[in-house]
TIKOLVO-341231 format. One line per 5 residues: number of its first residue (from 1); their letters; for each residue x, y, z of C-alpha. Coordinates in Angstrom, 2 decimals, always signed. Example, Ala and Ser with C-alpha at 12.3 -4.5 7.8 and 13.67 -1.06 7.14 Angstrom:
1	AS	+12.30 -4.50 +7.80; +13.67 -1.06 +7.14
This chain:
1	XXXXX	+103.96 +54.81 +122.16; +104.11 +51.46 +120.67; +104.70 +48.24 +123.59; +107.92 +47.63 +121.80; +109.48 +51.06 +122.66
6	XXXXX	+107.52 +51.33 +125.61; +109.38 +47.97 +126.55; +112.70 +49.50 +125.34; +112.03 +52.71 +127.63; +111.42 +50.68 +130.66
11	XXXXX	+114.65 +48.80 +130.60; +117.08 +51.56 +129.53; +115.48 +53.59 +132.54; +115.14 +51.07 +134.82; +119.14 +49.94 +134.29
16	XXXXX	+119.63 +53.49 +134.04; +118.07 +54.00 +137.57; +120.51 +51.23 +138.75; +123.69 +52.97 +137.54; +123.11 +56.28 +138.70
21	XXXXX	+122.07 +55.05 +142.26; +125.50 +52.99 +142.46; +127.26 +55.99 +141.64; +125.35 +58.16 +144.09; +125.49 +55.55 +146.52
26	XXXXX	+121.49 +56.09 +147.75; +118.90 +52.91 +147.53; +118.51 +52.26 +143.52; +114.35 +51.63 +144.72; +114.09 +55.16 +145.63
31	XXXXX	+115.05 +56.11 +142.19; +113.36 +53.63 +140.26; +110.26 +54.37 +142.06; +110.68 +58.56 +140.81; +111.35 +57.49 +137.33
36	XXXXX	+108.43 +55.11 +137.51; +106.24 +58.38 +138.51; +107.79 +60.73 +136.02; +107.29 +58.44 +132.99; +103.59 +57.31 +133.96
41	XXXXX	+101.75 +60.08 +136.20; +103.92 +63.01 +135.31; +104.28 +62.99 +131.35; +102.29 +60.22 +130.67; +105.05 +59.03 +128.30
46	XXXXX	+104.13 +55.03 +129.82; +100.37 +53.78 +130.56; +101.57 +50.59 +130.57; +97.20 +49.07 +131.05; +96.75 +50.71 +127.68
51	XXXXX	+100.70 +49.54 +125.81; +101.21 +46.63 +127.60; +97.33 +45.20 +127.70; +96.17 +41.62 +128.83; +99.74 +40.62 +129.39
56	XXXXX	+100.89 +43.04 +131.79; +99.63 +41.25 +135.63; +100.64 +37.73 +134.32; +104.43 +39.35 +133.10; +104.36 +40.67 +137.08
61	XXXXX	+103.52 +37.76 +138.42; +105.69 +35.38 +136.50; +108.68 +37.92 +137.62; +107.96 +37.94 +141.33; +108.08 +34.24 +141.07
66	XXXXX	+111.31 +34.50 +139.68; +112.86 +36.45 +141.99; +111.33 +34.35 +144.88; +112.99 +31.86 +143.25; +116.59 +33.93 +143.10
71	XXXXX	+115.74 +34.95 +146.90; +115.22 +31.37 +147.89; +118.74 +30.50 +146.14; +120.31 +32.66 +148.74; +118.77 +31.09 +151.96
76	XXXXX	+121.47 +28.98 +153.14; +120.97 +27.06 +156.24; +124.35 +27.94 +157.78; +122.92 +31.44 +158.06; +120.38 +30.50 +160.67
81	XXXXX	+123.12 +30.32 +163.24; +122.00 +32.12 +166.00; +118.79 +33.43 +164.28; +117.19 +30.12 +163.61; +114.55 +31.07 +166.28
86	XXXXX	+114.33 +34.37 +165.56; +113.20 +33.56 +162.08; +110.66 +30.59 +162.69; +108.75 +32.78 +165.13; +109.35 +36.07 +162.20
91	XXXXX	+107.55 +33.17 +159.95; +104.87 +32.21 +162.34; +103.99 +34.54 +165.04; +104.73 +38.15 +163.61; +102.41 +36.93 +160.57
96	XXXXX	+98.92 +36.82 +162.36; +100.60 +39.35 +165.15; +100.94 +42.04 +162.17; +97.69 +40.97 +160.19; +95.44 +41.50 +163.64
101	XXXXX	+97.24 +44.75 +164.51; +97.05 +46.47 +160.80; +93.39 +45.09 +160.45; +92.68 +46.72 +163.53; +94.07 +49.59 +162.79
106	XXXXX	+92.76 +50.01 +159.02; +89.65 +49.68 +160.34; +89.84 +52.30 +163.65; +92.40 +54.95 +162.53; +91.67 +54.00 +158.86
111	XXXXX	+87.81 +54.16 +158.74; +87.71 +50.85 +156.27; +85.13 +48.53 +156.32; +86.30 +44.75 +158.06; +86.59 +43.47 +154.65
116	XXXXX	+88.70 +45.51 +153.23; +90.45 +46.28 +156.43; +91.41 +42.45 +157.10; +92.80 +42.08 +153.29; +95.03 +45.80 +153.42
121	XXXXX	+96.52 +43.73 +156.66; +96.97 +40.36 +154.91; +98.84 +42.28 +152.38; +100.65 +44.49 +154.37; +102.08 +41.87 +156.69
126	XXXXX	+104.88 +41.30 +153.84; +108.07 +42.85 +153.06; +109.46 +40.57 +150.06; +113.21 +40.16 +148.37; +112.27 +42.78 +145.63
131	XXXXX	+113.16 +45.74 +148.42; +114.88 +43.77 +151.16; +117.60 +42.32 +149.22; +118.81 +45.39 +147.35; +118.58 +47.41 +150.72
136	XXXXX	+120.66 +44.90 +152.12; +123.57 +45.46 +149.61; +122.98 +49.04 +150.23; +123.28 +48.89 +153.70; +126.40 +46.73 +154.41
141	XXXXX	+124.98 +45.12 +157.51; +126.78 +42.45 +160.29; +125.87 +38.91 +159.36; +123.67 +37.93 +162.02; +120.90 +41.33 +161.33
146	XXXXX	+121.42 +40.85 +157.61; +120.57 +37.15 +157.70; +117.63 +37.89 +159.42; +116.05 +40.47 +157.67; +116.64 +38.77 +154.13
151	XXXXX	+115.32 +35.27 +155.45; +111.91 +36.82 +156.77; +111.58 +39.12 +153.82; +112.13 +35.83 +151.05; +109.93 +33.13 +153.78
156	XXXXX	+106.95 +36.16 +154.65; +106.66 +37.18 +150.90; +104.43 +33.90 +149.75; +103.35 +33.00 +152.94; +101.76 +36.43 +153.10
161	XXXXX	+100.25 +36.21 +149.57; +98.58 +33.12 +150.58; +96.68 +34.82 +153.20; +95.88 +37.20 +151.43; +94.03 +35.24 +148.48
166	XXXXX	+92.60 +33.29 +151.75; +91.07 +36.61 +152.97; +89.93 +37.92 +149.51; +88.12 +34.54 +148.88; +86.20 +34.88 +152.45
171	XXXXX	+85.27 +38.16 +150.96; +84.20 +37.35 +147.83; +82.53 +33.86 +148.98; +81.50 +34.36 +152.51; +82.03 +32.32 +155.40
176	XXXXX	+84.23 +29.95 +154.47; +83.25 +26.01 +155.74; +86.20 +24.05 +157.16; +86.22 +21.56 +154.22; +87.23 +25.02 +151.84
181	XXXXX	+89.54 +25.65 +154.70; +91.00 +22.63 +154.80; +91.28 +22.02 +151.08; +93.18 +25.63 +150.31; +95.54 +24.38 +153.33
186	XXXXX	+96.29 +20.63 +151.58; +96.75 +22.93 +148.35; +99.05 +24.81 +150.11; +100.97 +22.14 +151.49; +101.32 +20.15 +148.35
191	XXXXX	+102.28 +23.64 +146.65; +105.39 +23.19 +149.21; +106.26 +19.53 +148.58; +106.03 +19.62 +144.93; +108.61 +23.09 +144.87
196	XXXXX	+110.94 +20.61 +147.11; +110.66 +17.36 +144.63; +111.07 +19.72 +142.19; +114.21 +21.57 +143.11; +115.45 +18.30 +144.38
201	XXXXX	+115.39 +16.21 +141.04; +116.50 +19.24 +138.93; +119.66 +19.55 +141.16; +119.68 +15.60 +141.03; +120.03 +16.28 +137.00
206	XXXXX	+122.39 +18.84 +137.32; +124.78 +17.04 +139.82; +124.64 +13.98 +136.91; +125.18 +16.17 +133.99; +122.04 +15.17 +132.44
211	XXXXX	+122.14 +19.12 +131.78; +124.71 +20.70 +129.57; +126.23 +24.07 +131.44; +125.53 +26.17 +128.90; +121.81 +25.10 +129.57
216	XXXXX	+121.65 +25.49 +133.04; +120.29 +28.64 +133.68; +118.07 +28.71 +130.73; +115.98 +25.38 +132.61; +115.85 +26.68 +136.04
221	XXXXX	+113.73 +29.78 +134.41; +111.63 +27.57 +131.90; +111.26 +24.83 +135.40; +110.43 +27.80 +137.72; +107.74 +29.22 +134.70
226	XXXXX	+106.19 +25.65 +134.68; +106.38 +25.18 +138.67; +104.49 +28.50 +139.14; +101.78 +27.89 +136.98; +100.96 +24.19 +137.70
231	XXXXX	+101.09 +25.27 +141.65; +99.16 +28.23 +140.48; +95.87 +26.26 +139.62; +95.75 +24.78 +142.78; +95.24 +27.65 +145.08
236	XXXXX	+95.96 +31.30 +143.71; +99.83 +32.18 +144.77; +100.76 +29.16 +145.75; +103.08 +28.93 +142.97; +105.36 +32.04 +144.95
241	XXXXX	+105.79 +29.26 +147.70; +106.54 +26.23 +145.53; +109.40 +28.44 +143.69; +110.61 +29.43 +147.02; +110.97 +26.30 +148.41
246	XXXXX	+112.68 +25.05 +144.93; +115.24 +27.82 +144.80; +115.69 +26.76 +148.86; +116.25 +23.44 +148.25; +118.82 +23.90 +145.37
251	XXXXX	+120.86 +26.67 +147.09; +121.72 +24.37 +149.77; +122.38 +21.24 +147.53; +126.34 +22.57 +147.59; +126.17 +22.26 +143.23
256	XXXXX	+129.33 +22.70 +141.78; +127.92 +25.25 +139.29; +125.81 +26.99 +141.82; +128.17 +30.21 +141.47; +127.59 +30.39 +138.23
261	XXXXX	+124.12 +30.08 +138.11; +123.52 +32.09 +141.17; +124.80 +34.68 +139.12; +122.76 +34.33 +136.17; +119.81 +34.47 +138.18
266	XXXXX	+121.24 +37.70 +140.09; +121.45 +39.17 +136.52; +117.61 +38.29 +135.83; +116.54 +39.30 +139.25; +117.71 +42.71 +138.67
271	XXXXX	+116.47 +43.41 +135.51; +113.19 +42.13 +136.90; +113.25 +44.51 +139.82; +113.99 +47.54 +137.79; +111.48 +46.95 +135.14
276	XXXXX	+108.59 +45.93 +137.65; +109.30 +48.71 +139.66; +108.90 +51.55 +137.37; +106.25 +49.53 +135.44; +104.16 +49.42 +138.82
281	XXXXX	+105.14 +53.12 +139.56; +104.37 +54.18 +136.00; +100.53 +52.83 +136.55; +99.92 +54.65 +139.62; +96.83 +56.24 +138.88
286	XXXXX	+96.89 +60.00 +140.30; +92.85 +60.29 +140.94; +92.53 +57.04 +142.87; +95.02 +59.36 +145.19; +92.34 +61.45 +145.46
291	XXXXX	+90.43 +59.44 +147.84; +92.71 +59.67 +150.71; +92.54 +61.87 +153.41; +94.19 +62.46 +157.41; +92.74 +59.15 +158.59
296	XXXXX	+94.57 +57.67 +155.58; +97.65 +59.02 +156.66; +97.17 +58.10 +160.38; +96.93 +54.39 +159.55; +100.32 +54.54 +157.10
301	XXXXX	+101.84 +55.89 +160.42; +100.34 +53.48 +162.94; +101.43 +50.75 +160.46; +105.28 +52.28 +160.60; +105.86 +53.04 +164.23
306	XXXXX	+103.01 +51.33 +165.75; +102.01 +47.66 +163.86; +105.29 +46.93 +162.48; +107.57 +47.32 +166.27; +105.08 +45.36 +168.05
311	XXXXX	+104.07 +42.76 +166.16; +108.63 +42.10 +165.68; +109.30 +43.00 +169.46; +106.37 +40.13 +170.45; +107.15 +37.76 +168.33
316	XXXXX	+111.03 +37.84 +169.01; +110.16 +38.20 +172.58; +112.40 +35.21 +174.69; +114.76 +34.72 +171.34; +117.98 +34.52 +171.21
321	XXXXX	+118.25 +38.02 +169.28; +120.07 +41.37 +171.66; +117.71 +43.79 +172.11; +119.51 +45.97 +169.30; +119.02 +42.78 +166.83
326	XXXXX	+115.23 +43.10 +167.89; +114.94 +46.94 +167.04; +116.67 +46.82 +163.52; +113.91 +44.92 +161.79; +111.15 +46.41 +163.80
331	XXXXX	+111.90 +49.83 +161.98; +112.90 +47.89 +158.85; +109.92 +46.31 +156.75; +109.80 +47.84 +153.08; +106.60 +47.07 +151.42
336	XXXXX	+107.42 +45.74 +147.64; +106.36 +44.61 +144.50; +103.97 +41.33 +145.73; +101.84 +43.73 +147.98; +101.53 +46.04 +144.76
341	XXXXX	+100.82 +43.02 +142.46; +98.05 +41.34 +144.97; +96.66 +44.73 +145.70; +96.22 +45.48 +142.07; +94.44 +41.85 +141.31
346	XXXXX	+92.25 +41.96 +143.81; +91.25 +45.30 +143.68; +89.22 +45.32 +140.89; +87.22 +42.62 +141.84; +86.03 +43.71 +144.85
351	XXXXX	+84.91 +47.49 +143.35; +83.32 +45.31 +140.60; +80.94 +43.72 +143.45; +80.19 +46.57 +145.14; +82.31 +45.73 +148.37
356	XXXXX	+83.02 +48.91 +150.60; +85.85 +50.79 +150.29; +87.36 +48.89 +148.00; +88.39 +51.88 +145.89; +90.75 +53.10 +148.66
361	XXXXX	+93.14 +49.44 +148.62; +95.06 +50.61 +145.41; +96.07 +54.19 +147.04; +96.59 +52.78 +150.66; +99.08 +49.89 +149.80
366	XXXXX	+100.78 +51.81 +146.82; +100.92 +54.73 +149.43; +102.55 +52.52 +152.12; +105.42 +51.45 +149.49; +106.48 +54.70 +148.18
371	XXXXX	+106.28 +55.60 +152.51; +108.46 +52.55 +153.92; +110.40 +52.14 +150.02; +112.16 +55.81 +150.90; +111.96 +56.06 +154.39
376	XXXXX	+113.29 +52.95 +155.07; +115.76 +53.02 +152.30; +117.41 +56.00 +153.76; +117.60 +55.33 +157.03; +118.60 +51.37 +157.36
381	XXXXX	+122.21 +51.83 +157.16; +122.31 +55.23 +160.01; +120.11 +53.01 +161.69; +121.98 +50.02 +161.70; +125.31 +52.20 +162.60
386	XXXXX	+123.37 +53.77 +165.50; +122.51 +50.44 +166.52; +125.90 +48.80 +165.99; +125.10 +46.48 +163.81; +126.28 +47.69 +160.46
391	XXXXX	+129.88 +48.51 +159.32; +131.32 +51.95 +159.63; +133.79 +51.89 +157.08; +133.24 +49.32 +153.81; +136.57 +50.12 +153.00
396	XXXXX	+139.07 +46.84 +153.97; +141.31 +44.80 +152.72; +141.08 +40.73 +152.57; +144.60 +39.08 +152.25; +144.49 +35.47 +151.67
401	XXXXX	+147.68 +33.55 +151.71; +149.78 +34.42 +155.02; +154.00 +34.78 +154.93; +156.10 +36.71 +156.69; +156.24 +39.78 +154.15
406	XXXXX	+152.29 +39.26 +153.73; +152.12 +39.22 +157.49; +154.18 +42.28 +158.26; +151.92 +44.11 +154.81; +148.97 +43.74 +157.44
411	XXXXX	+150.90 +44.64 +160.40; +151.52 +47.64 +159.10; +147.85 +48.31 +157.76; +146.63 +47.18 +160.99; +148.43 +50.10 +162.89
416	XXXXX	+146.87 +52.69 +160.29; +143.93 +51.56 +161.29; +142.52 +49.97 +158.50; +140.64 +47.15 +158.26; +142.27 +44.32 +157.06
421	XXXXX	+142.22 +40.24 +157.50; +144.35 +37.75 +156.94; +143.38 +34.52 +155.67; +145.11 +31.16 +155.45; +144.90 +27.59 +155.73
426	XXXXX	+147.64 +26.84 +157.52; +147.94 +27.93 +161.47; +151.30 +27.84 +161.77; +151.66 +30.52 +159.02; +148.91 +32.60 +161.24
431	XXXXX	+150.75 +32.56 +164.28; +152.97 +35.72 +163.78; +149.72 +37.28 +162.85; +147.79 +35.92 +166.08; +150.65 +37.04 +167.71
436	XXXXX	+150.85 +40.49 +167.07; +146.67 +40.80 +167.04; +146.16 +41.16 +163.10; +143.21 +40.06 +162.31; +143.11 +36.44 +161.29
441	XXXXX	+140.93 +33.63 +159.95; +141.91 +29.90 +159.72; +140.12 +28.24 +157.05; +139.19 +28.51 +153.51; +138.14 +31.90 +152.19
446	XXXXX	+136.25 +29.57 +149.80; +134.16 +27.63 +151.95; +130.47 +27.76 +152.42; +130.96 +28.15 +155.89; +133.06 +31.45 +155.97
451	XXXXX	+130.38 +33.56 +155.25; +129.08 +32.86 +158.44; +132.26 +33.13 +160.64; +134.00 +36.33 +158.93; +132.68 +39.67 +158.29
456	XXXXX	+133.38 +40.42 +154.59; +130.48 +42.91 +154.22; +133.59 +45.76 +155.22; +136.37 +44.22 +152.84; +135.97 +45.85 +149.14
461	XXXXX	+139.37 +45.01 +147.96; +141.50 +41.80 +147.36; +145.11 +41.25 +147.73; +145.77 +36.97 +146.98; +149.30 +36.59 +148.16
466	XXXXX	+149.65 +32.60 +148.63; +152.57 +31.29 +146.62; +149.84 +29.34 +144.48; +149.25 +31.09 +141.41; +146.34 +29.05 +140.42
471	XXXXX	+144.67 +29.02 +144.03; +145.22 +32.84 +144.12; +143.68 +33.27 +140.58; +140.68 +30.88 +141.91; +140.08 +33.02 +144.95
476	XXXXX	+139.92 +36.20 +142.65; +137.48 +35.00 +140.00; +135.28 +33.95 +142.94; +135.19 +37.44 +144.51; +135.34 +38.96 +141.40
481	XXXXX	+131.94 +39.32 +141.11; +130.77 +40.49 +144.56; +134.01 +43.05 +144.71; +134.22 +43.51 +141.08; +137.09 +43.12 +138.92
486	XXXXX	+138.97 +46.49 +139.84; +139.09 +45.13 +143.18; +140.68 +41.98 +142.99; +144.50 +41.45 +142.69; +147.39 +39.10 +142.65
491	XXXXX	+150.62 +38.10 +142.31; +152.24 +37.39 +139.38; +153.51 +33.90 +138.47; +157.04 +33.78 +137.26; +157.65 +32.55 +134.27
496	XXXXX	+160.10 +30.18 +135.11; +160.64 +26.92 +133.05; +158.34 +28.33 +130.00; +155.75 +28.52 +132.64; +152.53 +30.75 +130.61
501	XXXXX	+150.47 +32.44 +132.43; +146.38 +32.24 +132.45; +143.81 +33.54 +130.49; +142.79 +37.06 +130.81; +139.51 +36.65 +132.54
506	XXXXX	+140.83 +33.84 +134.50; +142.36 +35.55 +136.90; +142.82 +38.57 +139.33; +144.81 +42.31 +138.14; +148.53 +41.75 +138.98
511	XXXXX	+149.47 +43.20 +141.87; +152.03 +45.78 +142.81; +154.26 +44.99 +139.37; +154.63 +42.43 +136.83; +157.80 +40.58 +137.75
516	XXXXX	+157.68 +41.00 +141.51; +156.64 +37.40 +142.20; +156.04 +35.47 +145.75; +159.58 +34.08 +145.86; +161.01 +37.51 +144.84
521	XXXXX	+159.25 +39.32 +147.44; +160.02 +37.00 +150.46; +163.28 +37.10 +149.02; +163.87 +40.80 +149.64; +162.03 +40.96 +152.70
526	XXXXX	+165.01 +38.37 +154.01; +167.77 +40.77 +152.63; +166.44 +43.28 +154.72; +163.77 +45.32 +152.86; +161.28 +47.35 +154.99
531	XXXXX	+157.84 +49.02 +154.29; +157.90 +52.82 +154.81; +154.70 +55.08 +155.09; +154.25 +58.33 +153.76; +151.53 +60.97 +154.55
536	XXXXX	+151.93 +63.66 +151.61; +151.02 +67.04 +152.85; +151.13 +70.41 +151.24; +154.74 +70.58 +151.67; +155.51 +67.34 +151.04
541	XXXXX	+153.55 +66.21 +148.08; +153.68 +63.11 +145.36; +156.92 +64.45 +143.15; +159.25 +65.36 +146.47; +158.27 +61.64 +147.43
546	XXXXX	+159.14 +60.19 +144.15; +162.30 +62.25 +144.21; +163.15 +61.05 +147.70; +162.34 +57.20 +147.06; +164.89 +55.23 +147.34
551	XXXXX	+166.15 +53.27 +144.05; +164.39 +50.52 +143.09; +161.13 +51.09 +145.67; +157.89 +49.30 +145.02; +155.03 +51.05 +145.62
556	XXXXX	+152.61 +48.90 +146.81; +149.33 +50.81 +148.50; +147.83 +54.24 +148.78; +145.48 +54.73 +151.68; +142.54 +57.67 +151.08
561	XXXXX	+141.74 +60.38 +154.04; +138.32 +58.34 +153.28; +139.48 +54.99 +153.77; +139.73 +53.86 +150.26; +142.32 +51.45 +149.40
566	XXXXX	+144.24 +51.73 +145.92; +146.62 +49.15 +145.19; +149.38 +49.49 +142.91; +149.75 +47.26 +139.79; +151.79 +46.30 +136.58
571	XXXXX	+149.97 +48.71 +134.58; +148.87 +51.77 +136.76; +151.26 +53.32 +139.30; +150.23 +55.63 +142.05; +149.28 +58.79 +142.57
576	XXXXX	+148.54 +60.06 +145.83; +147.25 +64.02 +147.04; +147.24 +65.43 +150.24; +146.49 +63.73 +153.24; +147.07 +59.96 +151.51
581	XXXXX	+149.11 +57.51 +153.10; +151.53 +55.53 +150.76; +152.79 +52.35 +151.42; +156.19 +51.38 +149.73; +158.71 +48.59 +149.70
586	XXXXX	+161.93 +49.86 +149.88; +165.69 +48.28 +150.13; +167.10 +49.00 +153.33; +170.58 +49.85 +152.95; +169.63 +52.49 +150.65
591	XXXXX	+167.87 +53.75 +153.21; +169.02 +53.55 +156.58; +165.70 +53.00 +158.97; +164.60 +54.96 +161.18; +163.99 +54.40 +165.11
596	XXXXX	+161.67 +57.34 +165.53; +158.06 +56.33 +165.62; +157.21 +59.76 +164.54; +157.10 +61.39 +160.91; +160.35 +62.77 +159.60
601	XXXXX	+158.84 +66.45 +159.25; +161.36 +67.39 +156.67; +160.70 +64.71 +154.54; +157.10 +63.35 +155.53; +158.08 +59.81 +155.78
606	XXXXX	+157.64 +57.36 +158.57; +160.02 +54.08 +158.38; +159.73 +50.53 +159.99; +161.51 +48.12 +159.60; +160.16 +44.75 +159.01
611	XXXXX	+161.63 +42.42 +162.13; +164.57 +40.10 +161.11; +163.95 +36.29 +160.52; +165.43 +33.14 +159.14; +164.43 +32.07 +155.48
């Protein structure tokens, strides 16, 4: 196969892999890694040493610095609230905790020679934004767990590189005299301060407009190519810790295109991870396998229940982390594509001079990722449930604009039982909702703080009901892209006074119908209108409703038996089966409401009426 369709291959499946595992809802890595296998060991359909050639370990590396680079764009400082301790001793402490304990026991339960034993922990000590980040999306986690996981995955990733090329030049060189020592560490350190001028003055040129937006994205790649090169020279991988320190320094610069280039760079970062992944799958080679035998599987399990807990429960030990907090990322630690990358450089070297057991790195490391890549994958969101740190249902609604028909919408969703949250600036406008215990944020949905104060991970769909057409068009473009498109709604503007409205793109789905403005809604609410729930059953299905709907009723929500919200619109109506809950808004005096809390059984509707106020 030629490198061009080889290439060609590797995306489609790769993407491909992606796709299927959001449909199937399972960890896309687990899938990516199979394909990887089937194309490469399996039908030998990609060899990518032999199609891809001299080019194919400096591609890999120039990736993983990119998505260091995308990872270090999401550290945000805010997030170490609570876990800022927590994550300096995950950065310091669990590092030469975890390299002593998996030395030790590569060497003991392992049978590898000290050399080899001390680099397989050096490289194992790393979990890295390739696996951690798309788990994390997976797994739906609290704030406080998630931050912490992704900051010592995106912090550990280059700092554990670095010891490893430390530990692989001992090898290779011998003792090491403190003037090498001290040289790699200066390297190290300017590595560090030259990422941080770097990311500084290129957000400095952004902030200016000395770059064009359409060029934006484009010179953060070509600067984080350059920046990983030139750092590269210095000491081997310390270009992964200059480009994480850039991408940290300009993700917390506040840049008024950051969204937009954040992104881009998610869009690169995932094509990245597929491709790499089923590249470094596809070169497994199945007789290096060979080598392994029970002690080899002994140490992959003393490094998953045994190196891994201890080396997080000491060095969070006294922090300000619950014990539950403590035992999420002491199971958690996926192995990913910079411990397959170093292990693949190195190796070759070291069964080139003869050193012992160097034949067995390849097979032990790619061994461990397949290991922690699925089991982890699998189990990180029962885990986190079990633990009570991750979210139930993802199934929610976020309002954001509160008035009394808004309010008494969530009042009503509240009581169902589904999760909902009102947001507004105002806190007058919240106090009806304070009041009756709805859920409630004061603030800016928009701010960089709210992140960190509200739990969003469980809210999938969008309802922007402020009388602000434009602020409620702003909010849904924002979210847009986290919730997707589907998922985002709002009101219509009226088109009063030749008013137009925005630009498809621009703005949210309308919501509910294509007339019913804010001022028409609170209008009706004022006459008198009430929402009324209906649970269709067998005998009582979506046609007797319709029939039995009262004229001129606005359907406005159905809720799913699984907790999936579906909101009405101007161009799709709804359609409910059994066991859905409708929501409507219905006139009142066409409808006389009910006192009973309890389902009318003969018609399988539940009223309540919406408490009386002054306009």
């Amino acid at each position: 196969m030629q490198p061009l369709d080889s290439l060609a291959l590797v995306l489609a499946a790769g993407i491909g892999c992606q796709w299927l595992a959001s449909r199937l809802h399972i960890p896309a890595l687990i899938l990516l890694l199979a394909c990887g296998l089937v194309l490469g060991p399996v039908t030998h359909l990609l060899v990518p040493t032999q199609q891809f050639g001299l080019i194919l370990m400096p591609a890999i590396k120039l990736g993983v610095a990119i998505i260091l680079f995308e990872g270090g764009l999401n550290l945000h400082f805010h997030e170490l609230k609570g876990t800022a301790q927590a994550i300096r001793r995950l950065a310091t402490l669990s590092i030469p905790v975890a390299w002593l304990l998996a030395s030790a026991a590569a060497h003991y339960i392992g049978g590898l020679g000290w050399q080899i034993a001390s680099l397989f922990g050096a490289i194992t000590v790393v979990t890295g934004p390739t696996v951690i980040l798309p788990l994390l999306r997976h797994a739906r986690l609290k704030q406080k767990p998630a931050a912490l996981l992704k900051w010592e995955g995106i912090v550990n990733d280059p700092l554990g590189a670095v010891l490893a090329v430390l530990v692989f030049q001992w090898i290779v060189h011998g003792n090491t005299d403190a003037v090498h020592i001290a040289r790699d560490l200066v390297s190290l350190s300017l590595a560090g301060a030259t990422g941080a001028c770097t990311g500084y003055l290129t957000g400095r040129a952004f902030r200016s407009g000395q770059v064009h937006e359409h060029l934006k994205g484009p010179v953060l790649i070509a600067t984080v190519a350059v920046l990983f090169v030139i750092t590269n020279h210095w000491l081997e991988d310390s270009g992964l810790l200059a480009v994480t320190v850039m991408g940290l320094v300009i993700g917390n610069m506040q840049l008024p295109s950051m969204t937009e280039l954040r992104r881009f760079k998610e869009y690169v970062t995932l094509i990245l991870v597929s491709v790499l992944f089923v590249v470094l799958s596809a070169n497994i080679n199945p007789e290096s396998f060979q080598r392994l035998d029970l002690r080899s599987l002994a140490l992959i399990a003393a490094m998953l229940f045994a190196v891994r807990p201890i080396s997080v429960l000491v060095a969070t030990l006294g922090t300000e982390l619950s014990w539950k907090e403590r035992l999420l990322p002491a199971w958690i630690a996926p192995r990913g594509i910079v411990a397959a990358a170093v292990a693949g450089v190195f190796a070759p070297d070291l069964i080139a001079l003869g050193i012992d057991d160097a034949e067995q790195l390849v097979p032990l490391i790619f061994s461990l990722i397949v290991v922690t890549v699925v089991l982890h994958g699998l189990t990180i969101a029962p885990w986190a449930r079990l633990l009570g740190l991750g979210n139930d249902n993802h199934h929610g609604l976020l309002v954001v604009g509160a008035s009394a028909w808004s309010t008494e919408l969530c009042n009503q969703l509240h009581k169902l039982g589904v999760p909902v949250l009102l947001v507004d600036s105002s806190w007058q406008r919240l106090r009806k909702a304070r009041l009756a215990g709805i859920p409630a944020y004061y603030g800016q949905i928009l701010s960089p703080g709210t992140e960190n104060s509200v739990e969003l991970a469980q809210l999938d769909t969008l309802l922007a009901l402020s009388d602000n057409e434009a602020y409620n068009a702003l909010v849904c473009t924002a979210l847009a892209g986290e919730m997707g498109w589907q998922k985002v709604f709002q009101l219509p503007r009226s088109n009063e006074n030749g008013a137009t409205k925005l630009q498809s793109g621009l703005h949210g789905t309308n919501a509910f119908s294509d007339e019913l403005g804010y001022e028409e809604l609170l209008r009706r609410y004022y006459l008198g209108w009430r929402f009324q729930k209906t649970q269709l059953t067998g005998n009582f299905d979506h046609q007797r409703r319709s029939e039995n709907l009262p004229s001129g009723a606005i359907d406005l929500l159905c809720i799913r038996p699984s907790g999936a919200i579906a909101v009405a619109s101007g161009q799709t109506g709804l359609s409910g089966r059994e066991g859905d809950i409708l929501i409507s808004f219905v006139p009142v005096e066409l409808n006389p409401p009910t006192t009973d809390s309890q389902p009318d059984a003969s018609r399988g509707v539940q009223s309540v009426k919406a408490p009386t106020a002054d306009p």
